[in-house]
C-alpha positions as CSV (number, residue, x, y, z in Angstrom):
1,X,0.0,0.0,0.0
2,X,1.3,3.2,-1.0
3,X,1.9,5.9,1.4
4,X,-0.9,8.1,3.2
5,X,-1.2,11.8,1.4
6,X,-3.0,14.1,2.8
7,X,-4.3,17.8,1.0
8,X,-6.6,20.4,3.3
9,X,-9.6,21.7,1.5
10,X,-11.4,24.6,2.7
11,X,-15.3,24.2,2.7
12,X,-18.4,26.5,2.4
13,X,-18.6,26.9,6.3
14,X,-15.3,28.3,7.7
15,X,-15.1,26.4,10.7
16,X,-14.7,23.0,8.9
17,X,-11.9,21.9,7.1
18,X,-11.2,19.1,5.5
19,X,-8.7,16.8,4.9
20,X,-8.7,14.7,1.7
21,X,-6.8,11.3,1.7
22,X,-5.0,9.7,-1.3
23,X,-6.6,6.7,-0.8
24,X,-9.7,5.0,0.8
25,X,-9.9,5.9,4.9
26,X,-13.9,3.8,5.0
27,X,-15.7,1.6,2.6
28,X,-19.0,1.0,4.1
29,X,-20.4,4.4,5.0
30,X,-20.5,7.7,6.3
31,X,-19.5,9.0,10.3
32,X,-20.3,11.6,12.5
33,X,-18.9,12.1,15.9
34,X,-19.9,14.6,17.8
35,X,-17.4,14.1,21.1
36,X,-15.1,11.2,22.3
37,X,-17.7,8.7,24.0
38,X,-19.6,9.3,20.4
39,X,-16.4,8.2,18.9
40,X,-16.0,4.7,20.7
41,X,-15.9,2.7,16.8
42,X,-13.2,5.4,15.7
43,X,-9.6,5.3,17.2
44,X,-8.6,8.3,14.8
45,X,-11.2,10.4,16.0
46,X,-11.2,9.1,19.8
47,X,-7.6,10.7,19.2
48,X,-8.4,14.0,16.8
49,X,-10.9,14.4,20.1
50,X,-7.7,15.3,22.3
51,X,-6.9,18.3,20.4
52,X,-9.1,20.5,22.3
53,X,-10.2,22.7,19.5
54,X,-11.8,19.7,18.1
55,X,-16.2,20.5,17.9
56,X,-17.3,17.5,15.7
57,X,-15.3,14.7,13.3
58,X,-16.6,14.0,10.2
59,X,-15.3,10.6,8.1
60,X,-16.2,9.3,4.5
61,X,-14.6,8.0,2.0
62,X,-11.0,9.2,1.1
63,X,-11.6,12.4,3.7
64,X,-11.9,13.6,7.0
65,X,-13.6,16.9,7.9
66,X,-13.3,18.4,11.2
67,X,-15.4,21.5,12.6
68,X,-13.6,23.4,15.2
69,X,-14.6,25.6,18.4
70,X,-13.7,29.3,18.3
71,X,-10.6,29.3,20.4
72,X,-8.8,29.2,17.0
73,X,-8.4,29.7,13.5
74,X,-7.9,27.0,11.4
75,X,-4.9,28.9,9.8
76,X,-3.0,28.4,12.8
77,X,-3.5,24.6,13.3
78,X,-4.1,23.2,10.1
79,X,-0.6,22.0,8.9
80,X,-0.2,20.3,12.4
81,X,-3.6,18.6,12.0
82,X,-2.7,17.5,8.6
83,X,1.1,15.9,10.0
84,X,-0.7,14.3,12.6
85,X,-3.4,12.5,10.2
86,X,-0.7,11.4,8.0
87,X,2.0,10.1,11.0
88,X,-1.4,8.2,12.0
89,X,-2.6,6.5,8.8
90,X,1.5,5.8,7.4
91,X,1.5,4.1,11.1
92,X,-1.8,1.7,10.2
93,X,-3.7,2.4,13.2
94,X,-7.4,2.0,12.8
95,X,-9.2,4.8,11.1
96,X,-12.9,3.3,12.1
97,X,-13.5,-0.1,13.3
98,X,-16.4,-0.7,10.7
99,X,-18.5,-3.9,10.8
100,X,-18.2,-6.4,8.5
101,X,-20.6,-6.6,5.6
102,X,-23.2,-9.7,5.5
103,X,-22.4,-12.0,2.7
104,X,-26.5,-11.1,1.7
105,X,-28.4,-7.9,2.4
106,X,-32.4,-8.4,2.3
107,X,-33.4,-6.2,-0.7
108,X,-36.6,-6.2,-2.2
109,X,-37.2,-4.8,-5.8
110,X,-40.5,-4.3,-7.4
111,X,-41.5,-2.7,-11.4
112,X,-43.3,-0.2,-11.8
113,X,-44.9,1.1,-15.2
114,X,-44.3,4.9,-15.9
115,X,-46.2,7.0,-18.5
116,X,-43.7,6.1,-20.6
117,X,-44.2,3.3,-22.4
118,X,-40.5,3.1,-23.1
119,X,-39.2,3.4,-19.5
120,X,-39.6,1.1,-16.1
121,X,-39.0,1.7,-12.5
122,X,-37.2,-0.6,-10.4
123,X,-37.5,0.2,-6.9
124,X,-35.9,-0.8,-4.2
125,X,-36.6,-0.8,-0.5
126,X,-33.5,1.3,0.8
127,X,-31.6,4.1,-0.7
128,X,-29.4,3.7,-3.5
129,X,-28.2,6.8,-4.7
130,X,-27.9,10.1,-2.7
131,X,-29.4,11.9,-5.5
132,X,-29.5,12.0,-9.6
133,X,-27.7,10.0,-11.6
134,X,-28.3,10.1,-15.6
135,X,-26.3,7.6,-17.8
136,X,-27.3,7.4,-21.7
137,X,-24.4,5.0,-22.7
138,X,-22.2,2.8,-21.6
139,X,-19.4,5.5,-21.9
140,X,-21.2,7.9,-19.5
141,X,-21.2,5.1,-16.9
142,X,-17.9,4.8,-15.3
143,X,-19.0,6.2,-11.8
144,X,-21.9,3.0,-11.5
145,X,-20.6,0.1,-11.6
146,X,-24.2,-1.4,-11.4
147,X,-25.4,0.9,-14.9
148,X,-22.3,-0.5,-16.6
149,X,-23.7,-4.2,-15.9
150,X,-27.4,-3.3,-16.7
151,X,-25.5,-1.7,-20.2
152,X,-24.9,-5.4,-20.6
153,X,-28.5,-6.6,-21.5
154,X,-28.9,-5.4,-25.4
155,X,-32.2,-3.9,-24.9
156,X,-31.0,-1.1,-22.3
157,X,-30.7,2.3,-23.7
158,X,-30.5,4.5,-20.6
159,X,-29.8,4.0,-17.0
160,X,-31.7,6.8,-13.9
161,X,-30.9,6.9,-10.7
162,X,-32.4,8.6,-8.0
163,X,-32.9,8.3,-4.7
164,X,-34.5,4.1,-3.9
165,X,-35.5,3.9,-7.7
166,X,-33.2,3.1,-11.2
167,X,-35.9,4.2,-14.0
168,X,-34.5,2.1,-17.5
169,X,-35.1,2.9,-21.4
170,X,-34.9,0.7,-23.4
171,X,-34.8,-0.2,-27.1
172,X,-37.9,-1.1,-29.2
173,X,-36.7,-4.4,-29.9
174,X,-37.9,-5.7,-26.4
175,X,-41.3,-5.6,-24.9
176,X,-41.1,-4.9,-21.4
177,X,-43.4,-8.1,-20.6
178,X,-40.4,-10.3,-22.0
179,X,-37.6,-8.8,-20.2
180,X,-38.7,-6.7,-16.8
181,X,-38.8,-9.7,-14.5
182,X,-34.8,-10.8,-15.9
183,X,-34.0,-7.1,-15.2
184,X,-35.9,-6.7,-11.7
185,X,-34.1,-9.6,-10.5
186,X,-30.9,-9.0,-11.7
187,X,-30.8,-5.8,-9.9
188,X,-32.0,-7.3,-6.7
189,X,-29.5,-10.1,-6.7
190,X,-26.7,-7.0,-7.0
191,X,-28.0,-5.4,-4.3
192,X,-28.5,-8.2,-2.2
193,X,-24.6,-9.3,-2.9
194,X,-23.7,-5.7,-1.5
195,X,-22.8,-4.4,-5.1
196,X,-21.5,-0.8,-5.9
197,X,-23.8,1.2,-7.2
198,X,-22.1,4.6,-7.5
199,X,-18.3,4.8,-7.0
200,X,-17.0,6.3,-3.5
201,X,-15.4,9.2,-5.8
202,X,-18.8,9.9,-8.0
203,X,-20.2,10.3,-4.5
204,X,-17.6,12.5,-2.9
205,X,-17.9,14.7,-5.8
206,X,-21.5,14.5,-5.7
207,X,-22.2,15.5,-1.8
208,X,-19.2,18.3,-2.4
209,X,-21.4,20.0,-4.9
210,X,-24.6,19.4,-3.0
211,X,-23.4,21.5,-0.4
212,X,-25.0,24.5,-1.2
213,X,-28.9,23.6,-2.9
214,X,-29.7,24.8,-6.3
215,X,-31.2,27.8,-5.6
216,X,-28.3,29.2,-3.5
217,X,-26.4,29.5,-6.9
218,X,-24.6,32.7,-6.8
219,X,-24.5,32.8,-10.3
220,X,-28.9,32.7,-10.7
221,X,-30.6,35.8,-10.9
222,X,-33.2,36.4,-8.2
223,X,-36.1,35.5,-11.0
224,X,-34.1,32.2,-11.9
225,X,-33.6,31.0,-8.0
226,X,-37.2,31.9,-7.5
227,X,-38.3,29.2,-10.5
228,X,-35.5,26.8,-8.9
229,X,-37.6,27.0,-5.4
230,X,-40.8,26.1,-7.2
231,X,-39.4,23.4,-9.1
232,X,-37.4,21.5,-6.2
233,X,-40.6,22.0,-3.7
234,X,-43.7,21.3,-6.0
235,X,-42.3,19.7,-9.3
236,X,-39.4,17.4,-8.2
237,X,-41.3,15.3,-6.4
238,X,-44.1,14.7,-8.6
239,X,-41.8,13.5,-11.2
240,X,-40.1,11.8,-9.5
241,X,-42.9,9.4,-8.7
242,X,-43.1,8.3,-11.9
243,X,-39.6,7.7,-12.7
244,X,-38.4,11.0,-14.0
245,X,-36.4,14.7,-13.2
246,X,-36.6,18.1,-14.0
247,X,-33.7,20.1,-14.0
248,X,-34.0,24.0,-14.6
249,X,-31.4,24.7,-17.0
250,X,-32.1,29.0,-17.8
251,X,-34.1,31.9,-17.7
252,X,-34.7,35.0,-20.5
253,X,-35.9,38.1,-18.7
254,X,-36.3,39.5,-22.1
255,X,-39.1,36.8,-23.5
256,X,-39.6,35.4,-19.8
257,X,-39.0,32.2,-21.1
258,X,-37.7,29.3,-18.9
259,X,-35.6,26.7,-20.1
260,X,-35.5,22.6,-18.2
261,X,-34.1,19.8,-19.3
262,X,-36.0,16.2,-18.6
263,X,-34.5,13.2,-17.4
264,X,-35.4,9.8,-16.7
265,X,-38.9,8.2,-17.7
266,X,-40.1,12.1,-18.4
267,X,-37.2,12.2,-21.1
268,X,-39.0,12.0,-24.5
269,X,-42.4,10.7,-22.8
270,X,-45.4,11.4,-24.8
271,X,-47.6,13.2,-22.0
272,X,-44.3,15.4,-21.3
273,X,-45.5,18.1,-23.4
274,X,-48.9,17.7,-22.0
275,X,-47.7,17.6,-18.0
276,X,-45.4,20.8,-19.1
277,X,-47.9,23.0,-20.6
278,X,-51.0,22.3,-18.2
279,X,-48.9,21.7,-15.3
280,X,-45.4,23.5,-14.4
281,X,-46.2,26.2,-16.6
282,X,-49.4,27.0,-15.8
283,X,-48.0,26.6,-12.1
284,X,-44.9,28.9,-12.8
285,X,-47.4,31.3,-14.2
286,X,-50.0,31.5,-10.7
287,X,-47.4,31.1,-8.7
288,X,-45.1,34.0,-10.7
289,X,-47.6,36.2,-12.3
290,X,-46.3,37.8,-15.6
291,X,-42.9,36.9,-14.9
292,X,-43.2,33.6,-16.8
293,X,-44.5,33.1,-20.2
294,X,-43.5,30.1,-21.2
295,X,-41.7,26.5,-20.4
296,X,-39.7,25.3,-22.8
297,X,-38.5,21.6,-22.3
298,X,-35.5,19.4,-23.2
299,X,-35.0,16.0,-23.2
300,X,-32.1,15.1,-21.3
């Protein structure tokens, strides 16, 4: 095994910083700590809980973010923080003490028809994803290891991912009577086996830029977070429900014209137009007043 790295980053709150490994630190899931009894699985953080400008301990993945008390600035501590983690790890003492995984998890999977005719729902009775995943070829499927394999069966076209749900397109050539009861159970025997379904790094990147929500964008006008709000609060989850996304994509104050994209089972759907005309924009529009006046879609 190589040797331990370790690079600060500097997050959106500026009393946690965090401390990105070069390699794996966990593999089975996420940890909080919030003081040393909390910490009784985690030697490293038992220890970090010494330091005595230590608030809470956060470890995931390849990195370990720490939130510290007021008694100091980060700029004053940081470098010694960052020896210490790597002295640790180089020494292979225990990062956590995780659990080891059961050779079979108890997953249930059922199909569910969408008002698509060309897209399924597979869901699942735990969460799989932390949020959206679109793949629309094998190429674009390196972070899921479980979309490359369901690439694997001829008749897939498109994998989506959200949340306890994979929505799949497929080609014309199957009929979804022949082939959705191979598929359901091939993806419940993957999750069952403890299978990967996003990479550690896909999700790493994924939380880092859900840190701040959508309509906190710095770079939206006040208009464009305002359509963002409506969308995440009274669209998402709509769609969502059968199979699908909507992702807002732009705003012209000049025509008042609002651009989303569409993803998942509402991509290319023949009741999309429908749903969009007598339903977001007509919602955008009561909701917004003349600030909308019109919804212009894109499949994704």
């Amino acid at each position: 095994m190589s040797e331990y790295v370790i690079t600060v980053k500097t997050t959106n709150n500026p009393a946690i910083l965090k401390f990105e490994a070069n390699q794996p630190l966990v593999h089975q899931g996420n940890y909080e700590y919030g003081n040393i009894d909390e910490a009784k699985d985690s030697p490293l953080a038992r220890q970090l809980f010494y330091l005595p400008f230590i608030k809470t301990v956060y470890i995931s993945g390849n990195f370990i973010a720490m939130e510290r008390f007021d008694i100091v600035q980060w700029e004053d501590v940081k470098d010694a923080v960052a020896q210490q983690l790597v002295e640790y790890l180089n020494a292979g003492e225990p990062v956590v003490n995780e659990p080891e995984k059961p050779s079979r998890l108890p997953v249930t999977v059922y199909a569910e028809v969408t008002p698509n005719p060309g897209v399924m729902k597979f869901v699942a009775n735990k969460k799989l994803v932390p949020g959206v995943f679109e793949f629309k070829d094998i190429d674009q499927a390196a972070p899921s290891p479980l979309a490359r394999k369901l690439f694997e069966f001829p008749f897939v076209k498109e994998v989506f991912m959200d949340l306890n749900y994979i929505s799949v397109t497929k080609y014309e050539v199957a009929e979804w009577d022949a082939v959705s009861m191979e598929l359901r159970e091939f993806i419940r025997e993957y999750l069952a086996q403890g299978g990967e379904v996003i990479s550690e790094a896909a999700l790493q990147e994924t939380a880092h830029a859900a840190q701040a929500g959508p309509a906190e964008d710095p770079n939206l006008d006040e208009t464009s977070r305002e359509i963002v709000g409506i969308l995440e609060e009274y669209v998402k989850p709509a769609v969502a429900s059968d199979g699908g996304n909507i992702v807002f994509q732009s705003y012209e104050p000049e025509t008042r014209r609002v651009h989303v994209v569409l993803q998942g089972a509402c991509s290319g759907c023949p009741s999309s137009t429908f749903t969009l005309k007598n339903g977001i924009q007509s919602m955008l529009q009561n909701m917004m007043g003349d600030k909308v006046s019109e919804v212009v879609a894109i499949n994704g």
